[in-house]
mmCIF file as Biopython writes it, N, C-alpha, C and O atoms, coordinates in Angstrom:
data_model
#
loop_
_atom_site.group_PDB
_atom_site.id
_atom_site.type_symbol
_atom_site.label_atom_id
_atom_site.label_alt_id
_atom_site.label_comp_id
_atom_site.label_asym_id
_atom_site.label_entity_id
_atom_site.label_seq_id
_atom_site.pdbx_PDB_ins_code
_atom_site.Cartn_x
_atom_site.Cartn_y
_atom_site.Cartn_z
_atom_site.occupancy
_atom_site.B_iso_or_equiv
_atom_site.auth_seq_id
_atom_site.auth_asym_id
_atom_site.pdbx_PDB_model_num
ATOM 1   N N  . UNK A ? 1  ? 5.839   -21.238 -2.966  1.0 0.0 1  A 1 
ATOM 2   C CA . UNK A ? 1  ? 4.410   -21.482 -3.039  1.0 0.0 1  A 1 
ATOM 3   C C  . UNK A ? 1  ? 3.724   -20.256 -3.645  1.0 0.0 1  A 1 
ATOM 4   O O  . UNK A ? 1  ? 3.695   -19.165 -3.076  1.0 0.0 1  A 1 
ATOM 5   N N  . UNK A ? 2  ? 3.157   -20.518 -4.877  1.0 0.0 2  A 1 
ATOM 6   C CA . UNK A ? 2  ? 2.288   -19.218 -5.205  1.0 0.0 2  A 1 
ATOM 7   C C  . UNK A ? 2  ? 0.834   -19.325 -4.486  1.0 0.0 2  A 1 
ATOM 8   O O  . UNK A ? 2  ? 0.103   -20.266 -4.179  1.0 0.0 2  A 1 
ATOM 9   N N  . UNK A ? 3  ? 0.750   -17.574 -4.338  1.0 0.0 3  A 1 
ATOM 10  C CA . UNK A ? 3  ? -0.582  -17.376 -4.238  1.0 0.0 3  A 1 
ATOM 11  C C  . UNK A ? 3  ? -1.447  -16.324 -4.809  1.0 0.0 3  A 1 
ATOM 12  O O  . UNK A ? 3  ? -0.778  -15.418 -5.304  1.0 0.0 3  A 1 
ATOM 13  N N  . UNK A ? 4  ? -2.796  -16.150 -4.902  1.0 0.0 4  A 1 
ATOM 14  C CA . UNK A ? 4  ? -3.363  -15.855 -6.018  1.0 0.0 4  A 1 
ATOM 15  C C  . UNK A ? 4  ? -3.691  -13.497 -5.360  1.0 0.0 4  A 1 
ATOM 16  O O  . UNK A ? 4  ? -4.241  -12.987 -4.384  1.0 0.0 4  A 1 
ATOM 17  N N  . UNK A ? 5  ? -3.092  -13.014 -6.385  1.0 0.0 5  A 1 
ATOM 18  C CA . UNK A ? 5  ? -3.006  -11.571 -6.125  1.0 0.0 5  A 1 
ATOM 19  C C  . UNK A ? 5  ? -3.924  -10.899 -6.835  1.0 0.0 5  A 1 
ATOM 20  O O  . UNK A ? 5  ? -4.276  -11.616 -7.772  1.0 0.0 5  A 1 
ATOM 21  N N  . UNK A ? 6  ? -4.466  -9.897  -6.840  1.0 0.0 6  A 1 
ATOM 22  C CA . UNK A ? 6  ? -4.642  -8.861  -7.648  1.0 0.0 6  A 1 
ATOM 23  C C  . UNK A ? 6  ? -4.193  -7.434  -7.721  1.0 0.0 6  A 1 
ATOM 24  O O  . UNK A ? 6  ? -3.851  -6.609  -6.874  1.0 0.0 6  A 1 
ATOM 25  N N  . UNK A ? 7  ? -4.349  -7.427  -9.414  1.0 0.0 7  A 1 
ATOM 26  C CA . UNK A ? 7  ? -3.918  -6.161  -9.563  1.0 0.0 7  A 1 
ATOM 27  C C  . UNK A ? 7  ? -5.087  -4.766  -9.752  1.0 0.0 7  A 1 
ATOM 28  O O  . UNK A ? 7  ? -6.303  -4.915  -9.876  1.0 0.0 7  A 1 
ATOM 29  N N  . UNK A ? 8  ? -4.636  -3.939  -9.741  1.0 0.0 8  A 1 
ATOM 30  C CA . UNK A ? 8  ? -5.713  -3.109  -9.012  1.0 0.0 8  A 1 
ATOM 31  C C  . UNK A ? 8  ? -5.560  -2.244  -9.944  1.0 0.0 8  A 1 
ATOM 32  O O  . UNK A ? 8  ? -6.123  -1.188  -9.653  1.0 0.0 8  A 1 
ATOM 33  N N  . UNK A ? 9  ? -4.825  -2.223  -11.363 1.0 0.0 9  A 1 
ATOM 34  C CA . UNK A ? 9  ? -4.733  -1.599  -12.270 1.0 0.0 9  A 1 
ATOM 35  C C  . UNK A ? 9  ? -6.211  -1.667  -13.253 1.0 0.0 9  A 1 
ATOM 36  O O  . UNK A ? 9  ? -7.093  -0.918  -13.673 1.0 0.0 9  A 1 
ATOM 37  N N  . UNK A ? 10 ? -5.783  -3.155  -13.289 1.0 0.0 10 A 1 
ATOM 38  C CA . UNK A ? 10 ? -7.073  -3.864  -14.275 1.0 0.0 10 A 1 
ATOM 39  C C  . UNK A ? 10 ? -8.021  -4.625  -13.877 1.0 0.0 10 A 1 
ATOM 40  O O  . UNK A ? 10 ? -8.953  -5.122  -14.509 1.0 0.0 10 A 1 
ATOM 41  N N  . UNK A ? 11 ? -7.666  -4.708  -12.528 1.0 0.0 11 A 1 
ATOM 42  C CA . UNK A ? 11 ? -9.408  -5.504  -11.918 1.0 0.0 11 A 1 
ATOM 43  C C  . UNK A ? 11 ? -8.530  -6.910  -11.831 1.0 0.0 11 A 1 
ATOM 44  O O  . UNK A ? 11 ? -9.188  -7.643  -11.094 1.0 0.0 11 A 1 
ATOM 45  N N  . UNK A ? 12 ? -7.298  -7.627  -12.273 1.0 0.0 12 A 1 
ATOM 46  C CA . UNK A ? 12 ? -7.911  -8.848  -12.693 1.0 0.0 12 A 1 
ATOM 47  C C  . UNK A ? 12 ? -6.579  -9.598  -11.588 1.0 0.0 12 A 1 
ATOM 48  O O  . UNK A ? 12 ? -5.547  -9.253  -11.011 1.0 0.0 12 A 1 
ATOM 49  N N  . UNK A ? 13 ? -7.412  -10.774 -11.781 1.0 0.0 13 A 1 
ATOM 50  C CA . UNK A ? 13 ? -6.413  -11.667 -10.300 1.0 0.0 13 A 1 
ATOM 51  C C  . UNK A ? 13 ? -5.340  -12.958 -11.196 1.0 0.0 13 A 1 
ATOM 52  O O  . UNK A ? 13 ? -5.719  -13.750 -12.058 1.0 0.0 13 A 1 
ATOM 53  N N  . UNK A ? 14 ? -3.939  -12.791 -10.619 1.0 0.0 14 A 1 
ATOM 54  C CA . UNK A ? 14 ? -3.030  -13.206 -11.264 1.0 0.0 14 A 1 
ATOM 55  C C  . UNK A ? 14 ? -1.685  -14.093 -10.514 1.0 0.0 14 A 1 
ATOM 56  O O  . UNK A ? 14 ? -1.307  -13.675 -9.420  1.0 0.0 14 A 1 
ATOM 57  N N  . UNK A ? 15 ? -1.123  -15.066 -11.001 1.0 0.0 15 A 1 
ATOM 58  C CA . UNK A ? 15 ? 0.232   -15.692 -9.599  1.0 0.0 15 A 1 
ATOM 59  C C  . UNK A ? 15 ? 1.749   -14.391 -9.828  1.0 0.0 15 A 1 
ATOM 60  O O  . UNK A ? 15 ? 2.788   -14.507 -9.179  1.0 0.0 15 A 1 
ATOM 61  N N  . UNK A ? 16 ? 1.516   -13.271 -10.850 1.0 0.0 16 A 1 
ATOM 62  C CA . UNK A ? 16 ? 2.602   -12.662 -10.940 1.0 0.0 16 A 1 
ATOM 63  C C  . UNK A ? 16 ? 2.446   -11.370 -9.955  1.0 0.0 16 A 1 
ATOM 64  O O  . UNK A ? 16 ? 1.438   -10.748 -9.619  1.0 0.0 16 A 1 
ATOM 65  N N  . UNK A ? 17 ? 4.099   -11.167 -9.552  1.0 0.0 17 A 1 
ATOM 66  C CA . UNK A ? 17 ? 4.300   -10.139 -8.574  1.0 0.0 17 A 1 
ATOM 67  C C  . UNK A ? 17 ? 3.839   -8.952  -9.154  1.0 0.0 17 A 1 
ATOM 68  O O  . UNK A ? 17 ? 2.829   -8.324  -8.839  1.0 0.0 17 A 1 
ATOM 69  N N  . UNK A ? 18 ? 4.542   -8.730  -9.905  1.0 0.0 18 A 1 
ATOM 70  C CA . UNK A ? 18 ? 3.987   -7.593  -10.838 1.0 0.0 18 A 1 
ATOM 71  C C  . UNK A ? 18 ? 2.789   -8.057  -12.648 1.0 0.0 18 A 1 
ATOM 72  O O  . UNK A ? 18 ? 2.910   -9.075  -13.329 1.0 0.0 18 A 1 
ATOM 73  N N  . UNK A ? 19 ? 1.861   -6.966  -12.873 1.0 0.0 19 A 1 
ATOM 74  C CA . UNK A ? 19 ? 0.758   -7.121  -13.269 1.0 0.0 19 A 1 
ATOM 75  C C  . UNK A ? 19 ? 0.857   -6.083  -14.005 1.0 0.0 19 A 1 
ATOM 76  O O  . UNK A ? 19 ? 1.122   -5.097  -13.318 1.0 0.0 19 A 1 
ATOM 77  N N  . UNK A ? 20 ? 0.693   -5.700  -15.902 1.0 0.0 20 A 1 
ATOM 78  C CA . UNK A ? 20 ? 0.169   -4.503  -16.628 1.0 0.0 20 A 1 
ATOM 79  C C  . UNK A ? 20 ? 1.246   -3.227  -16.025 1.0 0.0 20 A 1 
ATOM 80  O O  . UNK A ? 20 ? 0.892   -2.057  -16.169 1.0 0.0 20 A 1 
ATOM 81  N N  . UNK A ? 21 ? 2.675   -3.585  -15.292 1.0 0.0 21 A 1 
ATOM 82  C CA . UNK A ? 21 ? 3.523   -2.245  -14.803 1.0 0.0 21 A 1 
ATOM 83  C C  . UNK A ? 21 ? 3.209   -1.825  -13.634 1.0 0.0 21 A 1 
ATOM 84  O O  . UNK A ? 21 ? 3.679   -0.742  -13.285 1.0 0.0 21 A 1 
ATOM 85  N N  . UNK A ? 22 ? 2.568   -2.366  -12.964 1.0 0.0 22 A 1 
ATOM 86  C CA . UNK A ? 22 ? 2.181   -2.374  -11.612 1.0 0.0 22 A 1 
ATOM 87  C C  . UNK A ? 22 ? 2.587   -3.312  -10.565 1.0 0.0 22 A 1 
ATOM 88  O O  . UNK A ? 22 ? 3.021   -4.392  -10.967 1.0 0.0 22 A 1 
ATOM 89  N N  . UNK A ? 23 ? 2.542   -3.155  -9.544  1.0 0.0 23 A 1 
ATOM 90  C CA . UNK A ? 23 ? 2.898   -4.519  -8.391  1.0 0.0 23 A 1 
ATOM 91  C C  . UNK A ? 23 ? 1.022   -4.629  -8.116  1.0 0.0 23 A 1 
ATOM 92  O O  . UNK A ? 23 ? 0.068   -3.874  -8.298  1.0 0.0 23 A 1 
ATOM 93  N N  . UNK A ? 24 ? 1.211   -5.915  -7.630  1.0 0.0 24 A 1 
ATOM 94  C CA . UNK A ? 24 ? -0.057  -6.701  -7.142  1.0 0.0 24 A 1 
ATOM 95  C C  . UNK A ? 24 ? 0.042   -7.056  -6.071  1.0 0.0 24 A 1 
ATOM 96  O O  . UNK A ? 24 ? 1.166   -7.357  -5.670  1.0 0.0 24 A 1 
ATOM 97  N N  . UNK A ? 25 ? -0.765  -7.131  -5.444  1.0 0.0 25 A 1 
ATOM 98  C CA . UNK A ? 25 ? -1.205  -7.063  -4.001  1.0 0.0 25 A 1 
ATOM 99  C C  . UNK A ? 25 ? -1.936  -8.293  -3.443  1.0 0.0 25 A 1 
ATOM 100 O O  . UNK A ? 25 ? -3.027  -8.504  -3.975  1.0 0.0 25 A 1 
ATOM 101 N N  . UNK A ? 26 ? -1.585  -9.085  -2.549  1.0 0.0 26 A 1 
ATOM 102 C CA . UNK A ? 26 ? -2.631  -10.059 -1.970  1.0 0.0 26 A 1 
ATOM 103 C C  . UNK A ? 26 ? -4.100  -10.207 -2.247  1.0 0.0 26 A 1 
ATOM 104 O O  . UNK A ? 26 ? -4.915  -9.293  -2.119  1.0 0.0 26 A 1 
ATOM 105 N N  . UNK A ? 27 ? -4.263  -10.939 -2.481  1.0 0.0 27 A 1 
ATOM 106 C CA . UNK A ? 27 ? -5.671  -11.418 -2.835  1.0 0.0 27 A 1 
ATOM 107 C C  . UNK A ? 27 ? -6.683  -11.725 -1.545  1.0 0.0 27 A 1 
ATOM 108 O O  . UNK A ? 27 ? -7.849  -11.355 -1.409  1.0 0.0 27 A 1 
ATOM 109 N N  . UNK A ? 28 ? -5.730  -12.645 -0.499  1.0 0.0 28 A 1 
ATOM 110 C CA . UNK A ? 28 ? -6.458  -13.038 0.367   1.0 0.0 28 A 1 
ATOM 111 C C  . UNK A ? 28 ? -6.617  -11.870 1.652   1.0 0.0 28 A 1 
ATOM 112 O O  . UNK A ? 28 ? -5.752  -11.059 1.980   1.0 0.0 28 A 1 
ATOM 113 N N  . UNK A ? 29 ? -7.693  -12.005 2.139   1.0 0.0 29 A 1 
ATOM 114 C CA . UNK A ? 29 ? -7.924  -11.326 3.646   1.0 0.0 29 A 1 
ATOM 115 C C  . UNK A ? 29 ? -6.787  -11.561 4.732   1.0 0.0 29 A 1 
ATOM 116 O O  . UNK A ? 29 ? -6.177  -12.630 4.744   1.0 0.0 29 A 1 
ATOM 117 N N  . UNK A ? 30 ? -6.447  -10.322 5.851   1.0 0.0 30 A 1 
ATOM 118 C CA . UNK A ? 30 ? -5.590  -11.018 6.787   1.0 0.0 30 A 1 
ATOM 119 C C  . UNK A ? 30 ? -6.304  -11.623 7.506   1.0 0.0 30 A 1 
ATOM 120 O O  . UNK A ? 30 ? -7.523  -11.603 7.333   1.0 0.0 30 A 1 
ATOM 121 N N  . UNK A ? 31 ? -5.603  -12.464 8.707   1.0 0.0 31 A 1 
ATOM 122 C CA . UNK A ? 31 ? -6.103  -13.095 9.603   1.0 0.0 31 A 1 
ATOM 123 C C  . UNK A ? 31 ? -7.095  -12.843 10.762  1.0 0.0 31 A 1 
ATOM 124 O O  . UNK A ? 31 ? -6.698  -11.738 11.133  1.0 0.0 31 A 1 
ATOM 125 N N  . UNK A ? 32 ? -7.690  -13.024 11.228  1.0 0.0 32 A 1 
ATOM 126 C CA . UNK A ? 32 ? -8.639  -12.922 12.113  1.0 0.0 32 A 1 
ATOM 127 C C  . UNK A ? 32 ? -8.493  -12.634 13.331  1.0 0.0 32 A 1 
ATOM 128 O O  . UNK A ? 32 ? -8.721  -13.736 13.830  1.0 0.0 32 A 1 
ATOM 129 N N  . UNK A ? 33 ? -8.250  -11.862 14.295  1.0 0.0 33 A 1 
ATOM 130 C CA . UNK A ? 33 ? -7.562  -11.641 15.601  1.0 0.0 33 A 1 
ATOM 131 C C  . UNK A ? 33 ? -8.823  -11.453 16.376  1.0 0.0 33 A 1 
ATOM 132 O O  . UNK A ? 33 ? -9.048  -10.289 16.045  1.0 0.0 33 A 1 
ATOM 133 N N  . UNK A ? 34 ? -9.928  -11.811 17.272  1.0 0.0 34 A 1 
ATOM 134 C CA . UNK A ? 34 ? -10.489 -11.333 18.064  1.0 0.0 34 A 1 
ATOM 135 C C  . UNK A ? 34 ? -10.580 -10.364 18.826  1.0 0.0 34 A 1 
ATOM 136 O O  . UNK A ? 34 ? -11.538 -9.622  19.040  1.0 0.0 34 A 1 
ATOM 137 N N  . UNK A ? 35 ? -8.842  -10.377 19.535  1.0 0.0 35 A 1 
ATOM 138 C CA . UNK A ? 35 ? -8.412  -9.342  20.319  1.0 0.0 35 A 1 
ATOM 139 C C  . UNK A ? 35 ? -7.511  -8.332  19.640  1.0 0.0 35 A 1 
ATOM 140 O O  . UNK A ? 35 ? -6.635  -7.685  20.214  1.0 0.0 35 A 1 
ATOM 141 N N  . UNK A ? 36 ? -7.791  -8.273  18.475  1.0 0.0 36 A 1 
ATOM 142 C CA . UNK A ? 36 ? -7.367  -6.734  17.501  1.0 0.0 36 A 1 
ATOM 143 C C  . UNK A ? 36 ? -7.631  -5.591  18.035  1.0 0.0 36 A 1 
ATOM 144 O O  . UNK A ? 36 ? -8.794  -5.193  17.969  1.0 0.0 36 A 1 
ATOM 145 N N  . UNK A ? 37 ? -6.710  -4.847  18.639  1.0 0.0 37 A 1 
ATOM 146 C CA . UNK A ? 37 ? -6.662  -3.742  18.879  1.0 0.0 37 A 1 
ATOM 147 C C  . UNK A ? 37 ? -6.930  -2.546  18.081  1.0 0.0 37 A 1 
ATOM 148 O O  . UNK A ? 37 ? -7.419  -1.641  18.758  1.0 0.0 37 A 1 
ATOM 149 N N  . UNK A ? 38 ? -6.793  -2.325  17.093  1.0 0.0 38 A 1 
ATOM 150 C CA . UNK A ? 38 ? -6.993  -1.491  15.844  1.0 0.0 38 A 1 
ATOM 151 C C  . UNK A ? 38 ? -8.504  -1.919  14.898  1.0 0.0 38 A 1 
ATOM 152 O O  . UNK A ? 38 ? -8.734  -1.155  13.961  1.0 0.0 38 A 1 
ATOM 153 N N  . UNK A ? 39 ? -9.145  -2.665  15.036  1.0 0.0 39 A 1 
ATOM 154 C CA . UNK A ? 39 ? -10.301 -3.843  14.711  1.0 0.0 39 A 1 
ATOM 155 C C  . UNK A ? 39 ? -10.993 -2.322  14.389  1.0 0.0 39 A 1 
ATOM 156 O O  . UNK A ? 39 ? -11.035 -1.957  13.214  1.0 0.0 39 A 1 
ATOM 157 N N  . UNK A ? 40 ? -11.588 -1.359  15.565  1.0 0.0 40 A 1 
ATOM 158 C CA . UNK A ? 40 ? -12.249 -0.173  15.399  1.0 0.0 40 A 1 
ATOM 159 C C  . UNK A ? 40 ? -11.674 0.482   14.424  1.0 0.0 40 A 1 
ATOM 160 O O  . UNK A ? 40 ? -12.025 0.652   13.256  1.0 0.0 40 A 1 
ATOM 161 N N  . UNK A ? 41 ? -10.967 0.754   14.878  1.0 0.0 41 A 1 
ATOM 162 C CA . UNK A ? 41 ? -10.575 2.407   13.808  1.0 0.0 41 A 1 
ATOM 163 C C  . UNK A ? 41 ? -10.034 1.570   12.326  1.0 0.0 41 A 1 
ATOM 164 O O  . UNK A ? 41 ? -9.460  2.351   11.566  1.0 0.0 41 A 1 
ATOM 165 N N  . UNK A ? 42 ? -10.120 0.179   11.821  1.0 0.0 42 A 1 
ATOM 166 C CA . UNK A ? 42 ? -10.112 0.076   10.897  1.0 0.0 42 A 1 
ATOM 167 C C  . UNK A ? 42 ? -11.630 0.209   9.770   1.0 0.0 42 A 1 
ATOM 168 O O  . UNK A ? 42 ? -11.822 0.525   8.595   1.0 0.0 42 A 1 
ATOM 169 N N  . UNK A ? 43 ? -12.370 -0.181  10.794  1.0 0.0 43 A 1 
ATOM 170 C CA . UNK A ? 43 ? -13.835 -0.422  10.545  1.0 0.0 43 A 1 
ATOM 171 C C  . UNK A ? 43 ? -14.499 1.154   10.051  1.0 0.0 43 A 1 
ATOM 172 O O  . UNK A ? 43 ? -15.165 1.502   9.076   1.0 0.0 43 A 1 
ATOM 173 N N  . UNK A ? 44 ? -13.883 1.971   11.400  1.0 0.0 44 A 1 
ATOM 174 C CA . UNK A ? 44 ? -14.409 3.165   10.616  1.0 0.0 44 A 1 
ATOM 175 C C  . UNK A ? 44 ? -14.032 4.187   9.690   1.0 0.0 44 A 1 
ATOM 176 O O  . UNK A ? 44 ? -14.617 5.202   9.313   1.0 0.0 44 A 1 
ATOM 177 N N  . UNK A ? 45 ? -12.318 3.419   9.259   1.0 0.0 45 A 1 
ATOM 178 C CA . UNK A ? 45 ? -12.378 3.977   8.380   1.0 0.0 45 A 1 
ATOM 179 C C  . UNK A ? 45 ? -13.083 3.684   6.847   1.0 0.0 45 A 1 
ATOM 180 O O  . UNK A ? 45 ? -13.588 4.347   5.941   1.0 0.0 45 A 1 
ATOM 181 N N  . UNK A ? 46 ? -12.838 2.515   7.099   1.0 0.0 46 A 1 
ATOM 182 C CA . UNK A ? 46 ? -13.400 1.407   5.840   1.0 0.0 46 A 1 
ATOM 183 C C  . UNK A ? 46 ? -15.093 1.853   5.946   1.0 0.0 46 A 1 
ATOM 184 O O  . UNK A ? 46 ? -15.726 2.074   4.914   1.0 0.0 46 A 1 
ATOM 185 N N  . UNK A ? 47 ? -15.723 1.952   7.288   1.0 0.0 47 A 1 
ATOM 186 C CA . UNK A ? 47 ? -17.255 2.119   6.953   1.0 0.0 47 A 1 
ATOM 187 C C  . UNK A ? 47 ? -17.997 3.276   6.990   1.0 0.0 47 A 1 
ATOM 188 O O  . UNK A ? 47 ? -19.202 3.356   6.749   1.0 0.0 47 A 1 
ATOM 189 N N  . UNK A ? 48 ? -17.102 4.354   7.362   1.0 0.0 48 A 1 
ATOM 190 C CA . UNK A ? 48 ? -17.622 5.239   8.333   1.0 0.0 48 A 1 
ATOM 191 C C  . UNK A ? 48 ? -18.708 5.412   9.291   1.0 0.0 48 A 1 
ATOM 192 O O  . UNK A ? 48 ? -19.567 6.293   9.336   1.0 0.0 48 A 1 
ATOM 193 N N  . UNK A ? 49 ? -18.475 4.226   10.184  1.0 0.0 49 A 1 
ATOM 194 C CA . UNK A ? 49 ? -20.118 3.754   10.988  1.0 0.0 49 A 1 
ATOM 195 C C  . UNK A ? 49 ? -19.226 4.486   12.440  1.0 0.0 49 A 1 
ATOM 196 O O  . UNK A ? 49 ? -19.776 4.538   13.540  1.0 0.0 49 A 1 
#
């Protein structure tokens, strides 16, 4: 089953593993956990709030 990645070389979103000599990376968000333990310290790193 493909799914849709991007590469982070060139901005641009693609079904190949690798992209422009680079690997590509998931496109989609992970899943949603309520009870995420790490939920904080991801937030602040991503927001610094």
């Amino acid at each position: 089953m493909f799914r849709m990645r991007f590469c982070s070389v060139c901005q641009s979103y693609t079904l190949a593993e690798a992209h422009c000599g680079a690997q590509t990376a998931s496109a989609h968000p992970a899943r949603f956990n309520p009870n995420d333990p790490y939920g904080g310290y991801r937030r602040t790193a991503r927001f610094g709030v």
